[in-house]
N, C-alpha and C positions, 0 to 999 in steps of 0.2 A: 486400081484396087477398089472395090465395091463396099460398100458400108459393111455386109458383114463378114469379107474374110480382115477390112479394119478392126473388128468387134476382136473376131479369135486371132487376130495377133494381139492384140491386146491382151484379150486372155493369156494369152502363152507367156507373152511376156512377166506379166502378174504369178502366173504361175512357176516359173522360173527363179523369178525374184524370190518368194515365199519360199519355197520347198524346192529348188534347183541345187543341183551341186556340179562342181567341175569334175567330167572324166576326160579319159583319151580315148578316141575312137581309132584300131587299128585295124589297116588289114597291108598284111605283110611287112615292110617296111615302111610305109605309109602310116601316119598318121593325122588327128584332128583332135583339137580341145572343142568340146562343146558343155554347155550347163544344160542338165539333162534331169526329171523330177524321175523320183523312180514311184514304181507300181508293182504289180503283179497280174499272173494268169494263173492258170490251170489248164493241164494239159494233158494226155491218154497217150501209153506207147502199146501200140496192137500187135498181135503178133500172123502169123499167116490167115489163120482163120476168123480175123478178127476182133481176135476176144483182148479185151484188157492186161494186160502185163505189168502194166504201170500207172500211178497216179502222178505225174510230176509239178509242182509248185513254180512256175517259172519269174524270175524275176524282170520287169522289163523298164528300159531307159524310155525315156520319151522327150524328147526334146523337138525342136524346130527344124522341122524339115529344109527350108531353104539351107542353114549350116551346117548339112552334111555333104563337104566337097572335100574332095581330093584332087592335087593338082589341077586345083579350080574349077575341077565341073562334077558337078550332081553325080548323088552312087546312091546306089540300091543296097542295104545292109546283105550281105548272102553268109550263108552259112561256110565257115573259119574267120570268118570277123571275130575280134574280139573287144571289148570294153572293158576299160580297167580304171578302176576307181583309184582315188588319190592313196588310197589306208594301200594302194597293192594289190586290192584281188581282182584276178581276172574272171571277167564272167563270156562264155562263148557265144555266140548268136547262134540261136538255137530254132529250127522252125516246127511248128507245131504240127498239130496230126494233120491241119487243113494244106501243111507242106509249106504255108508262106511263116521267114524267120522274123517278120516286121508289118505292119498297117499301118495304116495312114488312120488318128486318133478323132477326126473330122472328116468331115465334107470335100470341106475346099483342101484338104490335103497342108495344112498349115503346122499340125504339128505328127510327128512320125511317132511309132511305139515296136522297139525292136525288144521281140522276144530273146533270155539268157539264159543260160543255167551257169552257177560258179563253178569255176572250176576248183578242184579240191587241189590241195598244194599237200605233196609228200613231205612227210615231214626227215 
């Protein structure tokens, strides 16, 4: 490891510490606990011709890339992943108009940011 992906794990980790919260990352019957800061996007749903249909607000987890395993090897967040905070709500991995449901928040790929939307619960 190179002085500065040392630097931004560091960061991450500070960042974690501070403003981190515990979810569970699942996709299917699989799951993962990871401390994850949340953020947010913005996002456009077009329709054939293009045109704007929607404004959507997304919510996104970002946490440490290397602690996104299943069955101990490395995953790619894909869209029916879902992330569910400790209060219950689930939020879905959602990809954006660019089509990707996740980036990499860095450079060196050190900390990941997976785009969500909540899901709304019937009442």
């Amino acid at each position: 490891m190179n002085l500065m992906e040392e630097g931004l794990t560091l960061h991450a980790d500070r960042l974690h510490e501070a403003g981190g919260e515990q979810v569970t990352f699942r996709r299917g019957s699989s799951s993962v606990k990871l401390v994850a800061a949340i953020g947010s996007s913005e996002s456009e749903e077009q329709n054939a011709e293009g045109e704007t249909t929607a404004q959507l607000r997304l919510v996104d987890f970002i946490f440490k890339a290397s602690e996104l395993k299943l069955g101990g090897k490395p995953i790619e967040p894909i869209r029916g992943d879902q992330i569910i905070r400790d209060s219950g709500d689930i939020y879905d991995v959602y990809p954006t108009n660019s089509g990707a449901p996740s980036v990499y928040n860095d450079g060196r790929e050190v900390l990941h940011r997976v785009h969500t939307v909540r899901r709304v619960q019937s009442q």
